[in-house]
N, C-alpha and C positions, 0 to 999 in steps of 0.2 A: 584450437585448444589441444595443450598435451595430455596423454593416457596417464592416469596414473597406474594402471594398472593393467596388465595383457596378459592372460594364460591361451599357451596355444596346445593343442593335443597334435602327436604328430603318430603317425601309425609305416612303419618299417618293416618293407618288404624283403630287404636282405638284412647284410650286418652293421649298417649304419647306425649309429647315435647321435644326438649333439648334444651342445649345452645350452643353458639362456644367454651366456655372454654372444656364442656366435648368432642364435636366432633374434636378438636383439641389434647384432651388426646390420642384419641381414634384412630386417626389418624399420632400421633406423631412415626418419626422414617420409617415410611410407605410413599413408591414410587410411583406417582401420573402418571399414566404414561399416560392417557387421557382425553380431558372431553368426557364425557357420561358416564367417567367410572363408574362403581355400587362401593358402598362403605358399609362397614360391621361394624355397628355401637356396636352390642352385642344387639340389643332392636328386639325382636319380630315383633310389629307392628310397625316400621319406617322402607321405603325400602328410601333409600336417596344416589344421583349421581353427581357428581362432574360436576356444571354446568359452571366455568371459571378456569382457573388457571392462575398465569403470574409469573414467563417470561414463555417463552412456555415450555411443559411438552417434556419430562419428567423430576421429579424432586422432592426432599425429601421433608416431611413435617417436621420442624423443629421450636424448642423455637422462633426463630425470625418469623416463618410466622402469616401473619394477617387469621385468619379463618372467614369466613361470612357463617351463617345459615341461609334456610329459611324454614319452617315448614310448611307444604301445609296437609290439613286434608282433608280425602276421604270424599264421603257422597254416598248415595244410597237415589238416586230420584226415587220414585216411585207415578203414578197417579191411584188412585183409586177411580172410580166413580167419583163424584165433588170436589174431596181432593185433594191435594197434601202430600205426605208422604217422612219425610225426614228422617232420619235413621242418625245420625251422632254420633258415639263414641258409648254409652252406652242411649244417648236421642233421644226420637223419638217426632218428632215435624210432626205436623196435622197441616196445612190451607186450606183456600179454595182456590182453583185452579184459580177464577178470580182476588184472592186478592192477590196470589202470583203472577199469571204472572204480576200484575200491579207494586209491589215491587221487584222483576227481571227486569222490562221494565223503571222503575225510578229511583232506586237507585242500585242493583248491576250490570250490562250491566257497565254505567256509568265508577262505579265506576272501573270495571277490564277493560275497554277500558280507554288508557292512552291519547289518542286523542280526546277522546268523551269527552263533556263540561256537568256537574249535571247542571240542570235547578235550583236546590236549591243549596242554601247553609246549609241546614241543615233541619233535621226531628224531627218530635216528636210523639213521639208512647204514645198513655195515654190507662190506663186499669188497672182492681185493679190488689194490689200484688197477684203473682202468674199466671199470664196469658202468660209471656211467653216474657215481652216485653226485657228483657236482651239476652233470648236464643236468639229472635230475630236477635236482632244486630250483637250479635256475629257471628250468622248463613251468614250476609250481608257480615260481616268481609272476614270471612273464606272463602267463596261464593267468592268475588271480587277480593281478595288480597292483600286487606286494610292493612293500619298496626293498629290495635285496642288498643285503651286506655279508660282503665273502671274507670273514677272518681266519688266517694260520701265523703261525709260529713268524713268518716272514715281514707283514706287516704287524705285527703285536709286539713283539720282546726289542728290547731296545739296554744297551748297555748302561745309560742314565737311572739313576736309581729315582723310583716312584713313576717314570716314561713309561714303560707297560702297563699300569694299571691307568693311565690318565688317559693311555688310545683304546683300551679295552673302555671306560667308561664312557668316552666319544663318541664309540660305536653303537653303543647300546644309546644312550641320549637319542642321537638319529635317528637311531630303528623306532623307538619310542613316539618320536617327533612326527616320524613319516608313516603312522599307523595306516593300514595294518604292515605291517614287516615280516619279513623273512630272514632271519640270521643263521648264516652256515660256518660252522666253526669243522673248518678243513683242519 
């Protein structure tokens, strides 16, 4: 019998991502035969497990299955002294320990509890270029389980008249789609 349906969770130790089109290559022709089962994607640092299948398993992964990814990135929290030290991929991000737990305690909790209600509707980080205010976000991202959308001037504005507002509305759609979200307007 073919899946029609496979979500797999995959959890990344460095700076790997994928998509479902290649975890579906990767997967094509190959017997699902649980969830929890571990999956063997070819990549180093992604360990990634088959978190739903339907109809129930066992059952082939085939052209007709829908594949759903989700890409969960490790981090290594470490407190030292009045720091916080975050270790994530190949970047290492320093704050102070009262100013992180206060942005853990306001915005990521929040945001990775599906019940819990953000007091805000939105944040703003100001600091010159270079201080970190993108790693930031992302870091919230990654942190919560947000689905993250990075918009500037580069991907928005577009020489076609009514083209900028049709990707700015795009954007927003998805973030909407893929609740809860993150949108960083660089």
């Amino acid at each position: 019998m073919i899946c029609e349906e496979v979500e797999v969770k995959c959890i990344s130790r460095g700076g790997s991502s994928t998509n479902p089109i290649y975890v579906k290559y990767m997967l094509l022709d190959s017997v699902v035969k649980e969830e929890g089962e571990k999956v063997n994607l070819g990549l180093k640092d992604l360990d990634c497990v088959v978190e739903s299948i339907s109809p129930e398993a066992p059952c082939m992964v085939g052209l007709p299955t829908n594949v759903a990814v989700r890409v969960l990135k490790q981090y290594q929290v470490r407190e030292v002294g009045n720091v916080v030290v975050i270790r994530r991929g190949r970047s290492v991000l320093v704050y102070d320990k009262d100013v992180f737990s206060e942005i853990k305690t306001l915005i990521i909790d929040p945001l990775a509890d599906s019940e819990a209600e953000l007091n805000a509707h939105g944040f703003m980080f100001i600091g010159l270029p270079g201080v970190g205010k993108t790693q930031l976000a992302r870091l919230i991202a990654d942190m919560s389980g947000a689905y993250y959308v990075e918009l500037n001037a580069a991907n928005i504005l577009s020489k076609w008249l009514g083209d900028s507002e049709k990707r700015l509305r795009r954007a927003f759609e998805d973030a909407r789609e893929h609740e809860p979200s993150l949108i960083l307007l660089n």
